[in-house]
C-alpha positions in Angstrom: -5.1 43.1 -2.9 -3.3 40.2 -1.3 -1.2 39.5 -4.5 0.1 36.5 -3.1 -3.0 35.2 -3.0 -4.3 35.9 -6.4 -0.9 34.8 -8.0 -1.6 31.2 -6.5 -5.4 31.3 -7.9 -3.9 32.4 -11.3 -0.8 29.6 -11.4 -3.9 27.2 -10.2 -5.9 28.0 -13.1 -3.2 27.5 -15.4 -2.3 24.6 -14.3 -6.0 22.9 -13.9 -7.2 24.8 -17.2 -10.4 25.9 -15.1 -11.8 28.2 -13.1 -14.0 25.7 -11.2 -11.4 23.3 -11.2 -9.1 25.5 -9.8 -11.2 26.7 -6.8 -11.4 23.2 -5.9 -8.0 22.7 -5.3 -7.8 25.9 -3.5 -11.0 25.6 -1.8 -11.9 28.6 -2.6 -15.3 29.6 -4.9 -15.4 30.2 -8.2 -16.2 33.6 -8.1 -13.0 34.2 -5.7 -10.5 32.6 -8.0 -11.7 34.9 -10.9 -11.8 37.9 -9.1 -8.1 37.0 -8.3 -7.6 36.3 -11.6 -9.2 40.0 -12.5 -7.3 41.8 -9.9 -3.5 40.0 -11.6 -4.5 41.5 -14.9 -5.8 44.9 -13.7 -2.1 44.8 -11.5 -0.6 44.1 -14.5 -2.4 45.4 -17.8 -3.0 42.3 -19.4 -4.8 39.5 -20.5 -3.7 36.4 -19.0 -6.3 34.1 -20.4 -8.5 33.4 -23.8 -12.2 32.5 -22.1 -14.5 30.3 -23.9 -17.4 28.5 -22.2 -16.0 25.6 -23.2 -11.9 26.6 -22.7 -9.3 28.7 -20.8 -6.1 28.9 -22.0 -2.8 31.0 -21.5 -2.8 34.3 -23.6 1.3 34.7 -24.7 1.4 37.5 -22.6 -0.5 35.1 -19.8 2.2 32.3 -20.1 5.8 34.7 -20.0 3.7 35.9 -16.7 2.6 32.5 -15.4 7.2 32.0 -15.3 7.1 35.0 -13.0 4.7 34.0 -11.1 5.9 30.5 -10.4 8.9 32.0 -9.9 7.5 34.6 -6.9 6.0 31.7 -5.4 8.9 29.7 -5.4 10.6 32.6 -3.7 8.5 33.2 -1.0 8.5 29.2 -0.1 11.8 29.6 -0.2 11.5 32.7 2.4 9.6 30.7 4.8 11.9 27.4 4.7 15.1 29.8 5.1 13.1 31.8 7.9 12.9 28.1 9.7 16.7 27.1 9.1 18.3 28.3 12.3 16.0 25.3 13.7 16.9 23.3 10.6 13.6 23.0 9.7 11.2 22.8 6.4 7.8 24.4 5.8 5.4 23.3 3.5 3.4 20.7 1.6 4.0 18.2 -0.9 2.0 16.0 -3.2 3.5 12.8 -4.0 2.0 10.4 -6.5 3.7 6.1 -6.4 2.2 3.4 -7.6 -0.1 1.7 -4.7 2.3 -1.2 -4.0 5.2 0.5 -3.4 3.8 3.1 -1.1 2.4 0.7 1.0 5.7 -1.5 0.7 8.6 1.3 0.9 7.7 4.6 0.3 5.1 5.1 3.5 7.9 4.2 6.1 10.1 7.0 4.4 7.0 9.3 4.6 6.7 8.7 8.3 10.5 9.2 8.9 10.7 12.6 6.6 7.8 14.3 8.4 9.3 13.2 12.0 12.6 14.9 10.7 10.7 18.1 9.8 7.2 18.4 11.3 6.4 21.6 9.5 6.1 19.8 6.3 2.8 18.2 4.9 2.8 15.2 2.5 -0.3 14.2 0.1 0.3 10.8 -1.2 -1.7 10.1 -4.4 -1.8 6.1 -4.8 -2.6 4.9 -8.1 -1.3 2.7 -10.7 -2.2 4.8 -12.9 0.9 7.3 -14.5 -0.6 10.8 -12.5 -0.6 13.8 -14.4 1.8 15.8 -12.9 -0.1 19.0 -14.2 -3.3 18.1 -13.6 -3.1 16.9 -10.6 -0.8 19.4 -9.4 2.0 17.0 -8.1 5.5 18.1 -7.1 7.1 14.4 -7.5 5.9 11.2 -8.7 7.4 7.9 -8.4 7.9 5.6 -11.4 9.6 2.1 -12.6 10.6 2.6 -15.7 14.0 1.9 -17.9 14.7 5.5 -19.0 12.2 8.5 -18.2 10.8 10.5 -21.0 12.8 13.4 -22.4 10.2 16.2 -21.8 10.6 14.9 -17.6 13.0 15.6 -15.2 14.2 12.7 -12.9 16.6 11.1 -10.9 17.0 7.5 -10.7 16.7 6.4 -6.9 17.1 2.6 -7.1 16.4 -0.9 -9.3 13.8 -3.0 -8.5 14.1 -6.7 -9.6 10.9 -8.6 -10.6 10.5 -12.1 -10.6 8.3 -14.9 -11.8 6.3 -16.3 -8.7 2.9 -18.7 -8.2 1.5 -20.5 -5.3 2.2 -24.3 -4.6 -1.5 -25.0 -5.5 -0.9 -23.8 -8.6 2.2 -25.4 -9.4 1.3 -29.0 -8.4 -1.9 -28.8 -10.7 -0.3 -27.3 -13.8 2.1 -28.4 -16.2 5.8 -28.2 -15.7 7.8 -25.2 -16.9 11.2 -25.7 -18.3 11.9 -22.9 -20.3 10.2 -19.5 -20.6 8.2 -20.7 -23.7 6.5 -22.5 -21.2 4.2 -19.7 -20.1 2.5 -19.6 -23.2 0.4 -22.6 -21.8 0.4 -21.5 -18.6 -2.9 -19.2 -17.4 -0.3 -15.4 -16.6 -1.7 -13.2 -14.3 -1.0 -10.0 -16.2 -0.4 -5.8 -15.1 -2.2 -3.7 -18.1 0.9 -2.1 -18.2 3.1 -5.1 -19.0 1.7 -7.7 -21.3 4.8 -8.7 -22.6 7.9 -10.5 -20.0 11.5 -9.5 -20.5 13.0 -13.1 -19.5 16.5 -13.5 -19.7 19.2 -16.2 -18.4 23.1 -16.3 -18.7 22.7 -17.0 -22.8 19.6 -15.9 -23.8 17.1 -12.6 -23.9 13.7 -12.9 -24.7 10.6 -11.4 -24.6 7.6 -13.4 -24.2 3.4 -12.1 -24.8 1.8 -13.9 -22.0 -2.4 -14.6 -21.8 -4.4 -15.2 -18.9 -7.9 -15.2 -17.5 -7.1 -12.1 -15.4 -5.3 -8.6 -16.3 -5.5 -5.7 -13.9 -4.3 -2.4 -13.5 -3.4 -2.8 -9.8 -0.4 -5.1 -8.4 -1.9 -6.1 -5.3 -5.0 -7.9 -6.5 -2.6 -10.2 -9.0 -0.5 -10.8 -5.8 -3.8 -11.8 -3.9 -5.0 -13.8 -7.4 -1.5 -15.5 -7.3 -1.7 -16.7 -3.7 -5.3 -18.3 -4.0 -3.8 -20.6 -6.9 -5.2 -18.5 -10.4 -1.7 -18.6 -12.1 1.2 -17.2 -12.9 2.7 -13.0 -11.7 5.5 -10.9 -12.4 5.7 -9.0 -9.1 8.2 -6.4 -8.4 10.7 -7.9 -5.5 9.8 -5.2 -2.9 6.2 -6.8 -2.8 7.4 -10.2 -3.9 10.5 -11.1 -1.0 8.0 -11.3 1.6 5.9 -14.4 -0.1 8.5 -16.1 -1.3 10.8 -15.8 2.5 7.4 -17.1 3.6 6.9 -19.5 1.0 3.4 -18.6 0.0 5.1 -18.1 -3.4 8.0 -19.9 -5.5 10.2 -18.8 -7.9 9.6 -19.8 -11.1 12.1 -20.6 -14.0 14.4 -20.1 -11.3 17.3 -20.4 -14.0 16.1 -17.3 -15.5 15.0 -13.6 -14.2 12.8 -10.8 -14.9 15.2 -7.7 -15.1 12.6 -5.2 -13.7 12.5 -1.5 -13.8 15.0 1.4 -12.2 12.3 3.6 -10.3 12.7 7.2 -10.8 11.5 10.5 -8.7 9.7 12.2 -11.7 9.5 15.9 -11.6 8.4 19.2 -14.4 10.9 21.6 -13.4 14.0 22.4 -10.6 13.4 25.8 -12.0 10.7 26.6 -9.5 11.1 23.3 -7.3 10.3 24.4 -3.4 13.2 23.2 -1.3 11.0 21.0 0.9 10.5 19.0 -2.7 14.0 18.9 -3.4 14.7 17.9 0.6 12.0 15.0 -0.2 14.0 13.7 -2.9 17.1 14.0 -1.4 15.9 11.9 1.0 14.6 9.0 -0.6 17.7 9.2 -2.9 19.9 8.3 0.6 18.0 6.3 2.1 16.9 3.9 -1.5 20.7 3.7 -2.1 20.4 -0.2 -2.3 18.8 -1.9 -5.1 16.0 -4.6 -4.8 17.1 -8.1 -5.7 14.6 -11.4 -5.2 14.8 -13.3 -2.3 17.2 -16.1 -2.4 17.3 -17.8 0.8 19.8 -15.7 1.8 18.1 -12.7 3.7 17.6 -13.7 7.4 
């Protein structure tokens, strides 16, 4: 038996809670995977999973041996990467999940650089703003803005990313003044899912403002594109927003106030079992994102 093998098709089916999920991800058929399966409890004289047709879950004796397992695998990733380290180089694959925006804005450039560095690594980028199941869909790191990550994650901070109020001229010279934030509670806001309400804050005041508009949408670009054609109001993260507003297709609005934004994080399960080449990944973005994102004042060339 390659136990190798068969330790990845049990870990897989742990993690995807399915035989035929599993054999997806690994390509492989179903019947393969739970032969594998079969052969790790015949190696091991035990019962890894509760089967229902409906259900597969960890038996107790299935989940203190899923630890070993990951560990095993771990090891041997480890192996290989070391094997390559006289050449300085990394082996293997990672899936990285980031919101669409930012990995076409930042993240892909870094991508490109990392796998020049060390062209035995792989990278699967999973674009989505959507929050990726890190379980589910089996991946190693995902980015994330967000003020403080939840407690059952691990992360490290990499950088803070401003936001700021922007809409087109059109817009502006056909709509009402704003003066003060309250101001956008007339105004047509074109609003993330994720974000109905807008932190706005200024030298003597913190406020947080629900905002209404004709248009919400899960996905930052198509409010960017919606803001340049004149439909109203965004609060755009500055890494997508400098370029609009050094172009001026957007302005700043409220300019006497800001939009404090979120600190984006590399969100990870475990450095128990972490594969070096993730941890290298990291480790690079975390030198190379040293410098937070403000707006564009004018005062970038």
């Amino acid at each position: 038996m390659d136990k190798i093998t068969a330790i990845k098709s049990f870990i897989e089916v742990a993690r995807a809670g399915s035989f035929t999920k599993a054999a997806e991800h690994l390509s492989l058929s179903r019947l393969q995977v739970s032969r594998h399966v079969q052969e790790i409890e015949q190696w091991l004289s035990l019962r890894l999973f509760h089967r229902t047709t409906r259900k597969v879950s960890l038996t107790l004796q299935g989940e203190e041996a899923l630890l070993y397992c990951q560990q095993i695998i771990s090891t041997v990733s480890d192996m290989q990467s070391r094997a390559h380290s006289h050449n300085n180089e990394l082996v293997g694959t990672i899936r990285v999940a980031s919101p669409i925006g930012l990995g076409q804005a930042l993240l892909f450039d870094k991508v490109e650089a990392f796998l020049a560095l060390h062209p035995n690594t792989n990278i699967q980028l999973i674009l989505s703003d959507n929050l990726s199941q890190l379980v589910d869909e089996r991946v190693d790191v995902a980015l994330r803005y967000m003020q403080q990550p939840d407690e059952q994650l691990i992360a490290r901070k990499l950088m803070h990313i401003d936001s700021v109020l922007c809409a087109s001229s059109l817009y502006l010279t056909k709509s009402a003044a704003l003066k003060t934030p309250q101001d956008l509670i007339t105004h047509n806001c074109l609003v993330h899912s994720s974000a109905t309400k807008w932190r706005i804050t200024s030298t003597n005041s913190d406020q947080e403002i629900t905002v209404k508009g004709n248009l919400q949408c899960n996905e930052m670009g198509v409010l960017i594109n919606a803001t340049l054609k004149g439909m109203g109001i965004a609060n755009i993260p500055c890494d997508l927003a400098n370029t609009y507003l050094q172009s001026g297709e957007l302005v700043e609005v409220l300019p006497d106030y800001y939009s404090p934004g979120h600190n984006l994080w590399a969100v990870y399960l475990s450095r128990n079992y972490q594969q070096s080449v993730v941890r290298a990944f990291i480790d690079f973005l975390a030198t190379h994102w040293q410098q937070d994102i403000k707006k564009f004042t004018g005062a970038i060339s």
